[in-house]
N, C-alpha and C positions, 0 to 999 in steps of 0.2 A: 426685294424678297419674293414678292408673287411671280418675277420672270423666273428666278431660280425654280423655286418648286413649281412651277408650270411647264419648265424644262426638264427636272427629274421624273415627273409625275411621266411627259411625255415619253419620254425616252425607255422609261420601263412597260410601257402601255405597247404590247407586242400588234397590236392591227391598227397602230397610228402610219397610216404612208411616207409621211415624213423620215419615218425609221430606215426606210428602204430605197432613199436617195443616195448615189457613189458621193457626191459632194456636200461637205459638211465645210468648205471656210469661210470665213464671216467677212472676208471683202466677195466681189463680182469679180470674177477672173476670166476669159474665154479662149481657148484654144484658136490657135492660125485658121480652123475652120469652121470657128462660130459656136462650137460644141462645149459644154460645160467640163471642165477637166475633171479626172479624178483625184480623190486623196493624195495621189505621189504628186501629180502633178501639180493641186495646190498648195505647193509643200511650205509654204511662210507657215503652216500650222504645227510643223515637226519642229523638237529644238537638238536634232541631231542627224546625222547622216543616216539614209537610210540603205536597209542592206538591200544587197542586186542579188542575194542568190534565189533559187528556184521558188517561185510561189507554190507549195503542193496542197497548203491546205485552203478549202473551200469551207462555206455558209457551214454544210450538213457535216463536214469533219470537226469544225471546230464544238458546234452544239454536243455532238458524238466525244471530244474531249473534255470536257467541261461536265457532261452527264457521267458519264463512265467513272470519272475519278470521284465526283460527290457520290454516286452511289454506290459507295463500298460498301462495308457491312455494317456503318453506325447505325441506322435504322433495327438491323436486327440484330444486335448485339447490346445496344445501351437502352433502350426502351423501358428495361426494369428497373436500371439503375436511378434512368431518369424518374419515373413513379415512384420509386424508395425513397427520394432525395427530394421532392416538393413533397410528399406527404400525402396528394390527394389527385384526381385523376383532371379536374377542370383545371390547375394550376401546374399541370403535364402539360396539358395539350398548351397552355398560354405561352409555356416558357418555349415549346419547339414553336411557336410563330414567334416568340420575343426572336431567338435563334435565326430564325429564317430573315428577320428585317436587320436585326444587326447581317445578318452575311450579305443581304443585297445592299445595304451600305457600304459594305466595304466592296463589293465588285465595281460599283459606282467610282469608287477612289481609285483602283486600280484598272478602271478602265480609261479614267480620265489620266492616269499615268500613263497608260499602257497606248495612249491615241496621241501625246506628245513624244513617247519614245519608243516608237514603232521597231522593237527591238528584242531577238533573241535573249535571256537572261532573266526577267521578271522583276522581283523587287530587288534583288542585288544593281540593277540597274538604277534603279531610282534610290536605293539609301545612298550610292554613291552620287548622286546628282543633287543630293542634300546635305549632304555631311561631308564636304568637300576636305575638310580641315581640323586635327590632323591628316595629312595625304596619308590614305593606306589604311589607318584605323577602322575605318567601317566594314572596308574588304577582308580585315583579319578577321574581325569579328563576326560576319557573316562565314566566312569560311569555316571558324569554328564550330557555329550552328549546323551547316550543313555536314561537315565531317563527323562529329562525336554521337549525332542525334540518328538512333535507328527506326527511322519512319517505318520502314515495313516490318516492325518483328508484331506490332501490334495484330496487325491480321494473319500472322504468319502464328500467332496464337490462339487467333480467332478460328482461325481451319483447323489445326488441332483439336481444339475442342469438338468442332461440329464431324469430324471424322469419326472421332472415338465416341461422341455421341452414336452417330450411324450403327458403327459395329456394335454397340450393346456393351462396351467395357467399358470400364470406371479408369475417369483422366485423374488419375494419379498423379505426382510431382513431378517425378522422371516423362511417367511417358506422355503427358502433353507436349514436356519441353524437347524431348528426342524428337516428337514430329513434326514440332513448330520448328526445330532446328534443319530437318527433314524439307519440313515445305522451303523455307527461306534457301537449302540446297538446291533445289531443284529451280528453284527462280532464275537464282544466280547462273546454273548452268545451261538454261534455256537460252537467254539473252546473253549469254557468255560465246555460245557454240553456234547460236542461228536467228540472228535477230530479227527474220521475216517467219520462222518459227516459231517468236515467241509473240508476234504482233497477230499471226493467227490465231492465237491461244486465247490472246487478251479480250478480241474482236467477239468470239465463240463466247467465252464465261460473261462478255458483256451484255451480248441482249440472256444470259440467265437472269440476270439482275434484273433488267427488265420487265421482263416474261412475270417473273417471282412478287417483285410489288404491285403491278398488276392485279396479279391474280389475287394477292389477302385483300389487295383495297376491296376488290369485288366480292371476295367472302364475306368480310366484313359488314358491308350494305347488306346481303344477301340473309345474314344473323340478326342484324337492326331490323329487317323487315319479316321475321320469323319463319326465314325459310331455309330453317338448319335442321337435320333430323328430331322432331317432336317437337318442333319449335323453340329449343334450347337457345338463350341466350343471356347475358349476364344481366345484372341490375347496378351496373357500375355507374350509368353516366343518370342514377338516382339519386339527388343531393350530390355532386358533382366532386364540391368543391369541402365536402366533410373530412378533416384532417387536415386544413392548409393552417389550419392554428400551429401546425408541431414543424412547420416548413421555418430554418434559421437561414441567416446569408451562408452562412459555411456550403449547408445544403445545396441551397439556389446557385452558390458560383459553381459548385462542382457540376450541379443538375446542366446549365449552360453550357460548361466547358463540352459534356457526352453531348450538347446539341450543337455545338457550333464543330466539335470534330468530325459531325456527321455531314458538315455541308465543305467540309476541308476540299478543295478543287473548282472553288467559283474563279480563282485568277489563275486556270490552268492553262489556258491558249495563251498567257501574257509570254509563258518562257518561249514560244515559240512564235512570236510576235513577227520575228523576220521569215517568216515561210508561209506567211498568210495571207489570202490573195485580196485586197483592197481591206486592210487592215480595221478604218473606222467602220464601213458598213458594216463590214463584220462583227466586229466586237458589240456595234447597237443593238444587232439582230440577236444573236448568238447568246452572248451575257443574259438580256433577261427573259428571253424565252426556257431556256434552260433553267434559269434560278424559279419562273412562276411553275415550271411542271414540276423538278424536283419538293419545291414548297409543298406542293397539293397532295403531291404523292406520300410525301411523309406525314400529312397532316392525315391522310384517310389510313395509310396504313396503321396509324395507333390507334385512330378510331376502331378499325378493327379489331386490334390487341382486345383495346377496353371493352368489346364488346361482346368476345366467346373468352377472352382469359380471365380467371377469377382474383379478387384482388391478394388473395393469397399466396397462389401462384404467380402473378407478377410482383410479386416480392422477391421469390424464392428460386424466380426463374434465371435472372441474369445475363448469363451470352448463350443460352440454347429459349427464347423468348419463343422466336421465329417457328423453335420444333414442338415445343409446347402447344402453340397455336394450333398446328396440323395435327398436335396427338389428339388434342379435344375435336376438333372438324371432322378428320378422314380415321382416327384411331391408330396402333402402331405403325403401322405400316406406314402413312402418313408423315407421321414423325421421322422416321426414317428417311425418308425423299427429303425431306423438307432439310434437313443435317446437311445430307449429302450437297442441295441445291445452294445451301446457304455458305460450306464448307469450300464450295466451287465458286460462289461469289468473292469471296473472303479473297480466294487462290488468287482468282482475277486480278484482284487490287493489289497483292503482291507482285505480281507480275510488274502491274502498271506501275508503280512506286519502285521497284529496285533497277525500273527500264528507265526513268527521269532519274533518280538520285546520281545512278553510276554516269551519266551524260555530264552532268553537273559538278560531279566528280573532276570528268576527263577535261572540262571546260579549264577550271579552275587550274590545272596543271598545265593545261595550252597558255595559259593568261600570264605564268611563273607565279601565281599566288603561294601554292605548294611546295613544301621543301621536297628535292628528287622529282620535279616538275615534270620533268622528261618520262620519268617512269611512271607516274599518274596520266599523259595525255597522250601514252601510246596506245594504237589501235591493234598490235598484235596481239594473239598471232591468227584470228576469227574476224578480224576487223569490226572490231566493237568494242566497249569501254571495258575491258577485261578487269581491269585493276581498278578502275573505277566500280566496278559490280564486286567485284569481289573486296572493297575495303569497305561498303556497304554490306555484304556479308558478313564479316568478320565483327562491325561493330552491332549487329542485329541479333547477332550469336551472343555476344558478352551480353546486349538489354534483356533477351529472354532468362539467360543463367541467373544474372546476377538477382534481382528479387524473388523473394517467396513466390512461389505458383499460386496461393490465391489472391495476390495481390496486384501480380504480371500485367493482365489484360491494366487497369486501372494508372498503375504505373507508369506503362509507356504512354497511354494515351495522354495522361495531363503531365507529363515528359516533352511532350511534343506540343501539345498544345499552350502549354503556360510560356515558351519563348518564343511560341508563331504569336500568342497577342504581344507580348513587346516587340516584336517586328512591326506587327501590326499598327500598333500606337508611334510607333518612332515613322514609319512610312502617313500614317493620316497628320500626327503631329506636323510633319515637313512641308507635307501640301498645304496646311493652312498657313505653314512660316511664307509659303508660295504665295498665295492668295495676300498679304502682307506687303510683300516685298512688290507685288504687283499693283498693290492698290497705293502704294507713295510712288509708284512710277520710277522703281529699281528695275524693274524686268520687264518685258515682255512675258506673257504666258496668256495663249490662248488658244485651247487644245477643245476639236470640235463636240468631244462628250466631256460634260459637267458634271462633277458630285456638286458642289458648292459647298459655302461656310456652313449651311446646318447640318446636312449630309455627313459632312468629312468634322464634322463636331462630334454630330452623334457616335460614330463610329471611332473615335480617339477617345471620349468619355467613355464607350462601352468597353475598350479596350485597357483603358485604367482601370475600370471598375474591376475584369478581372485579374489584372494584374495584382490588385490591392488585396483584395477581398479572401484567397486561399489564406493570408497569414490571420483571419480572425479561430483563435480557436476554436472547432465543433463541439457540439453537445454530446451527451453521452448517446453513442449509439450512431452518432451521424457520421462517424471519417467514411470516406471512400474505401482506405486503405484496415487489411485485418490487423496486422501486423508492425507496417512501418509508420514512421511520424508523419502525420497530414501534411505537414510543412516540404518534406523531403523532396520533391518535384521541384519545389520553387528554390533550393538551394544550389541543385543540382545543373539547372536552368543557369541560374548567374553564373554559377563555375564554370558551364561551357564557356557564356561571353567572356570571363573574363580568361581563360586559357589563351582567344582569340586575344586579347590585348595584351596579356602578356609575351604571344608569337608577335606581335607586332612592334614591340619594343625591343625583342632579341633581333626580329628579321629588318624593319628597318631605320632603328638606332644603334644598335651596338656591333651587328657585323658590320656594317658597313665602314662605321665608325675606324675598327679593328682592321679590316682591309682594304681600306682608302678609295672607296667607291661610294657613287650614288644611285639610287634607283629611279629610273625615268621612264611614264608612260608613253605607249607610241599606239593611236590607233591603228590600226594593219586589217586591208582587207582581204582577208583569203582566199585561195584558189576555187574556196567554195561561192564567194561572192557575200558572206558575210563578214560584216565586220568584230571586231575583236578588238580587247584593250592587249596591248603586250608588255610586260614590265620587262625592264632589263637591266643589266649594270654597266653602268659609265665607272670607268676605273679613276684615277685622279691622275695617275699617265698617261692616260689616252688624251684626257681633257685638255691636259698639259700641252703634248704633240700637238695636238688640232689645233689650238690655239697660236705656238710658237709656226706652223705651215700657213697661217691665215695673216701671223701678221709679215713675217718674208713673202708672202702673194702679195699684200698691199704697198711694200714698201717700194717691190720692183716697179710698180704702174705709178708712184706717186709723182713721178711728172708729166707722165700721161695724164693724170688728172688734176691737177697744177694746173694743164693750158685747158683743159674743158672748162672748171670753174672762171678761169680769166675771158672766157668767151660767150658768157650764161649772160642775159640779159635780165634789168632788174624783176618785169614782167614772170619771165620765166621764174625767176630766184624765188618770187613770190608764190606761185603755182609749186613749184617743187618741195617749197617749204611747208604749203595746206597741205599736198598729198604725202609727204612724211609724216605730218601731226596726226594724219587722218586713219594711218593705219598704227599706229601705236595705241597701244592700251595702259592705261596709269592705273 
């Protein structure tokens, strides 16, 4: 137990030297000139082939993805929600570090995934590496998660709001969602028409984000120490903890779910695992240097909140928190910038999220997962996931229409979020079936970063907890939602996976069935030098053919091999017989 936690403890500890060694395998291995090899090279630690295409990303790209995607707009957009839903401003601040430790638990799990299968795709890689059986069933069902679920309409809501805040008009039903349908257009057509156009754009809005939590954390301190015009500052963090009596679980899993959406991008480098230049050093450095800044940064930025917003206002404030904050500091104008700056983060992360979805898309249809495969993993006519972004479009346009507008923001977010924790929990659950299957000496697994059993416990327990806990009734006054039933997220969640299983019984039980073929995986390494699963279909006369050309091939040699067997000595017979057994698998 104390080597595990003295290894986690280690490994998250960003000025430990050990972090910043190329080699991590637990035998001595030496290169032809004495020299310690690196990660590829000591590759007994990998349990798959690893990809040859282009290393592009480095230490400071990967940290840069990783930061970029956590800091979307959750900080300044759920902040109020979060204080509405504990009740009280000390039992805020607890649940965004409760937050913060559940999500470096789970980068832990998904690093020590992500170091064994050094590999483009993420966790679709590892459910399949765990869920072996039925063949196919987990790949539907991930497929369907990814298809029907519009990750970007959330922010593509979130910039509407802060737009129309800017101009001084009132976001009405219509035209929030005309703009948010607006921004989500402009995404799609960016990354649709000039993909090194839209990667400037992303790079630009990203140090706004930056720049912007920066600067409140530093108001903040600056109102804590009474140097805000007449020394105006709030009396909030007075009796801290007054109102945590009216705090229910209903509450608290919702209050978590706004905090753990806002760390959504701690396993962002994993999908791009095969482009990343010495994979382990990387992920040791990169992972929680990134998870302790973001941490800090959110933890002073609501210190700030609580400490020029009144707790009335952060009741009442919602997704324009961030503008509120600058209308009390700097006064309209203020407010104004602050929309805009927030409006343009938001943008950012649209960007960022319809530039991964639509890739993931086109993936999936290179893979034959996709029914019209061809027509999903084509790159015309821009050379970029065209119909991958744009069937992301399309389902992000139905998420914003289809609920009420004051319920939208709230909807998609625990939309998204309540079947990323069942991913979640079935991905740490697997690792520990690993850690099982490893310790009665079924498997090898020994991959040079560790969560371990309490780590990857914790985070499979926090990931049932919220799994479980939406269907407890709320109290009066406490849904999320104005309008639709508490529960509605979570049903809607299972309907996606099970559409995914029910394609999975049409695509590989009953067609196949119906037109006498089977489907067989082939890994294929492409032109790009990455590798790739390919499905394909074996027909039952092909198999047929192949077979009846295999056995007229052996039948013609079989007395050319008649006098070889007649000339095998018993020595031999016995050497040929271990190297037969040797490579067969039972």
């Amino acid at each position: 137990m104390s080597d595990t936690k003295n290894s986690f403890v280690s490994q998250l500890n960003i000025f430990n030297k050990d972090n910043y060694k190329s080699s991590n395998s637990t035998h001595e291995i030496e290169g032809s000139d004495g020299e310690q090899p690196s990660d590829v090279e000591a590759g007994q630690q990998f349990v798959t082939e690893l990809d040859q295409g282009e290393k592009r990303l480095g230490l400071f790209s990967c940290i840069g993805l990783i930061c970029n995607r956590m800091l979307g707009t959750g900080v300044f957009a759920v902040s109020s929600t979060i204080y509405t839903q504990a009740g009280s401003i000390g039992l805020a601040l607890i649940l965004w570090a409760v937050g913060a430790i559940i999500a470096t638990s789970g980068l832990y799990v998904y690093m020590e995934f992500g170091t064994a299968i050094p590999k483009n795709g993420g966790e679709k890689n590892y459910l399949e590496a765990i869920f072996k059986k039925p063949k196919f069933l987990i790949t539907s069902m991930y497929a369907s998660y990814v298809f029907f679920l519009g990750w970007a309409s959330g922010n593509s809501v979130n910039t509407a709001v802060m737009f129309l805040n800017a101009a001084g008009t009132e976001a009405t039903e219509w035209r929030q969602r005309g703009l948010a349908i607006a921004v989500i257009f402009f995404a799609f057509l960016i990354n649709a028409i000039s993909v090194k156009t839209g990667l400037y754009i992303q790079n630009a809005l990203g140090i706004f984000k930056v720049v912007i939590v920066i600067f409140i954390s530093i108001t903040g301190w600056v109102a804590l120490g009474g140097g805000l015009k007449n020394g105006y500052k709030t009396d909030n963090f007075h009796n801290a903890f007054a109102g945590t009596e009216n705090a229910t679980a209903y509450g608290v899993v919702n209050a978590l779910y706004n905090v753990i959406w806002s760390f959504v991008g701690y396993s962002n480098v994993n999908y791009a695992l095969g482009e990343v230049k010495n994979p382990v050093r990387t992920l040791k450095i990169a992972g929680p240097t990134s998870m302790v800044f973001v941490s800090i940064i959110y933890i002073f930025v609501n210190i700030a909140y609580f400490a020029v917003v009144p707790k009335e206002t952060l009741k009442s404030s919602k997704l324009v928190l961030a503008a509120d904050f600058f209308d009390i500091v700097f006064g309209e104008s203020g407010k104004k910038a602050a929309s805009v700056i927030v409006g343009l983060s938001a943008l950012g992360n649209v960007l960022s999220v319809i530039f991964s979805q639509g890739r993931i898309i086109q993936q999936l249809g290179r893979e034959g997962v996709l029914p019209f495969s061809s027509f999903f993993a084509s790159s015309k006519p821009f050379n970029s996931p065209m119909v991958g972004l744009f069937q992301h479009f399309v389902v992000c346009v139905v998420t914003i229409i289809a609920p009420p507008a004051g319920d939208a923001y709230n909807f998609i977010l625990n939309l998204i979020s309540y079947p990323m924790n069942i991913v979640n929990f079935c991905v740490s659950a697997g690792l520990l079936h690993i850690y099982w299957q490893r310790r009665k000496g079924l498997i090898e697994w020994n991959p040079p970063i560790k969560a371990g059993v309490y780590i990857t416990t914790f985070f499979a327990l926090s990931n049932l907890y919220l799994i479980v806990a939406p269907y407890v009734p709320p109290s009066e006054g406490q849904s999320v939602y104005v309008s639709l039933p508490y529960w509605i997220h979570c049903v809607i969640a299972w309907l996606v996976f099970a559409i995914g299983g029910i394609y999975y019984c049409v695509w590989t039980q009953i067609l196949p069935r119906v037109f006498h073929y089977k489907l067989v995986t082939k890994d294929v390494l492409g032109d790009d030098g990455f590798w790739k699963i390919s499905i394909i279909k074996v027909y039952d006369k092909d198999v047929s053919e192949k077979d009846d050309d295999e056995t007229s091939e052996q039948a013609s040699k079989i007395g050319d091999d008649s006098l070889i067997v007649q000339t095998v000595s018993p020595e031999n017979l016995k050497s040929n017989k271990e190297s037969m057994s040797s490579g067969i698998e039972y």
